[in-house]
N, C-alpha and C positions, 0 to 999 in steps of 0.2 A: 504494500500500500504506500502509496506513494505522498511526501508530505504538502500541506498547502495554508503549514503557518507560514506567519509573516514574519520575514528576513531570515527563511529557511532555503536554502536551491530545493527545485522544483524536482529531481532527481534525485534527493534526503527520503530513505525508504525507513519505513518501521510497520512490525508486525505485532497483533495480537494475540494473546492467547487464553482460553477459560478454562481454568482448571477442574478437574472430577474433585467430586468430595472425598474421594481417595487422599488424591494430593493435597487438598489442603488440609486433612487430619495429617499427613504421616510427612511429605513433602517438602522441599523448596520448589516455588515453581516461577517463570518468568509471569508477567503481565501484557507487560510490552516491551519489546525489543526493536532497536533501531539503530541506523548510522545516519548520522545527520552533518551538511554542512552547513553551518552558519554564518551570515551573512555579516558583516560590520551594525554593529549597532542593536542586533539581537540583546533582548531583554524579556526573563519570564518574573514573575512573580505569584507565588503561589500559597492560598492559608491552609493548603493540605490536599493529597492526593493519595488514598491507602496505598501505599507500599516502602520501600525501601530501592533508592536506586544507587547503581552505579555508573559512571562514567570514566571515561577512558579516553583522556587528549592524545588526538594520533597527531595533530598539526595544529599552529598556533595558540593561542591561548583566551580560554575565558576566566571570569570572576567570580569568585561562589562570595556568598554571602555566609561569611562567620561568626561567631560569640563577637570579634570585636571589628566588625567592618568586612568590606570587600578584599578577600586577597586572591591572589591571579594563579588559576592553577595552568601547567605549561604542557609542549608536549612529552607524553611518557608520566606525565600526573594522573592519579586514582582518583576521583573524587569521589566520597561516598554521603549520600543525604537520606536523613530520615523524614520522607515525606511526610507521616504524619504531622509533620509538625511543619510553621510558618516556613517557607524556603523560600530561597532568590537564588538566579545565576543569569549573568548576561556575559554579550565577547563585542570586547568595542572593537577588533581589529579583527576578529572573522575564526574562526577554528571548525576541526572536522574532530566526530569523538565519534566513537564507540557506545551505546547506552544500553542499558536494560534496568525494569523494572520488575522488583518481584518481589514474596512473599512466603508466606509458610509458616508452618507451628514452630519454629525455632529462628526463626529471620530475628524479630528483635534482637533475641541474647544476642547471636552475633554480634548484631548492629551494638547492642548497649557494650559489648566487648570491644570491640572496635574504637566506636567514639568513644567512651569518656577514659579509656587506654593511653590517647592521642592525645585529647584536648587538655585530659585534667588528673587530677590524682586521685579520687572518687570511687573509684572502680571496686578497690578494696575496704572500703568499707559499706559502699553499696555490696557488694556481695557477702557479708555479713551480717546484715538487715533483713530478718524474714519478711516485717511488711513490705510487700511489694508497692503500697500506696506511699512508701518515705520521699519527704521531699528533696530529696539529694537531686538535683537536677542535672541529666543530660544531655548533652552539646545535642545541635540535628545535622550539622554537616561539619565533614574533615576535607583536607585536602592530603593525601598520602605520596610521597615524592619518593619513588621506588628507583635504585639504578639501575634493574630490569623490569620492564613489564612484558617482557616475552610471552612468559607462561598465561599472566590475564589476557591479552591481544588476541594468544591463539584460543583458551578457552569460550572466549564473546565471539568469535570470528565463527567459531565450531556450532554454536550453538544461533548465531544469526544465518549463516548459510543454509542451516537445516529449514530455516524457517522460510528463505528468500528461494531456494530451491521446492517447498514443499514436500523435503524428505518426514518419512515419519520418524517419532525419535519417542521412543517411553519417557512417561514421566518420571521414571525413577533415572534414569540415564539422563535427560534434563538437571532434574534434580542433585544430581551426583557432579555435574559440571558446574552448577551454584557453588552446590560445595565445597572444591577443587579451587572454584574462585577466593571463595572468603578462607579457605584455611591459608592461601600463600598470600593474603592480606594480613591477617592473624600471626602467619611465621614472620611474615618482616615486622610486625608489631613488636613481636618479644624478642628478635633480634634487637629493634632497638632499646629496648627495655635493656636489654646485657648492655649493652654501647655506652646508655648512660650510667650503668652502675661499672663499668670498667674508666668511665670520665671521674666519677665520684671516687672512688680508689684511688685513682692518682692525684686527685688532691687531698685527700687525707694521709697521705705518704708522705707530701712536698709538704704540708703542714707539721709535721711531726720533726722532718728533719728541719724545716726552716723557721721556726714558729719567733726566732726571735728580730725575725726581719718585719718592713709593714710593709704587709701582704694586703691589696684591694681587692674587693667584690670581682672588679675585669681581669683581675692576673689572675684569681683561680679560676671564673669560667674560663679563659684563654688555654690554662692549663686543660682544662675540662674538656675544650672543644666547642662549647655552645654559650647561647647569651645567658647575660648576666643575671635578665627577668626568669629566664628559664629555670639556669645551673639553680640560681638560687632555691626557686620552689622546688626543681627536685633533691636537693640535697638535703632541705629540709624532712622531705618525705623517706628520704632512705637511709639516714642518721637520726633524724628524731629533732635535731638543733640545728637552729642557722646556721651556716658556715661562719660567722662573726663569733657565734656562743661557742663552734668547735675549737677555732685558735685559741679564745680566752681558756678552755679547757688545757689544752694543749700546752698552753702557756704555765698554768693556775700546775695542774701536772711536774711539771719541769721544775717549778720552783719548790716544788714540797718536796721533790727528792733531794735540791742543791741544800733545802734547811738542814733538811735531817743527814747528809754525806757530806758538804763542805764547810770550810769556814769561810768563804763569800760572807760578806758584810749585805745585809739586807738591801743596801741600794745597788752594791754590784750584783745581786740575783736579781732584783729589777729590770736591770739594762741589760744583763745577759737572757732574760726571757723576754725581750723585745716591749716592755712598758717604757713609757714614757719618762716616769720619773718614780721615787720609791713612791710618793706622795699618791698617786693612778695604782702603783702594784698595791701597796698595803689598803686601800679602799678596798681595789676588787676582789681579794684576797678575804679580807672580811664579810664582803657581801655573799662570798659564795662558802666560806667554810664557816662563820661566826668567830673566828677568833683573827686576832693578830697574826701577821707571820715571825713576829719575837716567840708571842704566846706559843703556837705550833714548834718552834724552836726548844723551844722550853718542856713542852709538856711531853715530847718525846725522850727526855730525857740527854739529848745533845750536848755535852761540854766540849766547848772552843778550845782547841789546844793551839800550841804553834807549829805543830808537828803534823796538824793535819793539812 
């Protein structure tokens, strides 16, 4: 079937499909399936459409609408949206994609695996929330930047030919090429998941041995590999404490061993754990243990020799 939106080419084909009540108790199954080019200035807007879609920029680029604005998916970008919900995508400069629409008793999880994997740090504790009505909120569209999309291109391509051809194709064999799609969306998901906690590692390494330098928010994401708004919220999610609260750890650490093994004078263990002055060490020092670091000194039983 041939398309006849507006700043669509006239040659932009997409097909239908109704599934048996088979398929949608047991199933994934498409909706609608299509390749579409887009014309410059193409714009949809949409307050919902039952399913979950996928896209797949084979050339130039369009704009999805996300949690914070427009950003441009390119080609060789995933875009994945959860129709039930508000959506926007337009292409001011023209692109040709890949699409399909589809469903089934198990599409959300995906999708909620998916998006809030991506977007946000949610995931896990939504998945520890029996009510399913919590208000932990959901992103509805990602943009997924793969440095291969081989395997999606040929899966949509297999399963759009079937249709542009009028081959017949079981639903479960449909179904099974959905599937095929979302889990090597899903493997580059938790690859990157390891990515970032192999970024997260190497700066709590570089903190450990360097803690008495002044180390900025941008030299550990730098370190990390990604931004700063980023590195930050996940490091907090995979240590538990800001990267700021981990140095002063790190720091607060180093000095309670020099108390109790050296005789450093309390201002030179200061400047040797990268504070400021004693006057910053011995504050923070008490804010986090309640004592002095004389007191700690002291109460370990520590006598100063000159021999030490």
């Amino acid at each position: 079937m041939y398309s006849t939106e507006q700043n669509i080419t006239i040659d932009s084909q997409y097909f239908l499909y109704t599934p048996t009540a088979l398929a949608r108790k047991l199933f994934l199954y498409p909706t609608v399936i299509g390749r579409f080019e887009y014309m410059p200035s193409y714009t949809l807007t949409r307050s919902r459409y039952d399913s979950y879609l996928i896209i797949l920029i084979e050339s130039g680029s369009m704009e999805i609408l996300l949690e914070d604005g427009y950003q441009t998916a390119r080609k060789g970008d995933v875009v994945i949206i959860d129709c039930y919900k508000p959506h926007a995508y337009k292409s001011g400069s023209g692109c040709k994609a890949l699409w399909m629409h589809f469903d089934g008793a198990m599409a959300g999880s995906y999708f909620e695996y998916l998006l809030m994997g991506r977007n946000n740090d949610q995931l896990e504790d939504r998945m520890l929330v029996s009510d399913s009505s919590s208000a932990i909120s959901v992103p509805g569209s990602a943009i997924i930047s793969m440095p291969n999309c081989s395997m999606i291109r040929r899966e949509l391509l297999k399963l759009y030919d079937s249709f542009e051809k009028h081959e017949l194709v079981s639903e479960a064999s449909m179904s099974l090429i959905i599937n095929n799609i979302l889990l090597e969306l899903m493997s580059f998901h938790d690859n990157t998941v390891t990515s970032v906690q192999d970024g997260i590692k190497k700066v709590t390494a570089y903190l450990s041995d360097n803690f008495s330098k002044d180390i900025s928010l941008d030299q550990m994401a730098e370190i990390a590999g990604f931004s700063p708004y980023y590195f930050a919220r996940r490091f907090k999610k995979e240590t538990g404490v800001s990267p700021h609260q981990f140095l002063i750890s790190t720091r607060i650490l180093a000095a309670k061993y020099n108390l109790l093994n050296t005789s450093m004078t309390i201002s030179e263990i200061a400047y040797a754990c990268g504070f400021e002055d004693e006057s910053a060490f011995c504050y923070c020092f008490r804010q986090r243990e309640g004592i002095t670091p004389n007191q700690f000194r002291k109460g370990s039983g520590y006598q100063k020799t000159s021999e030490s």
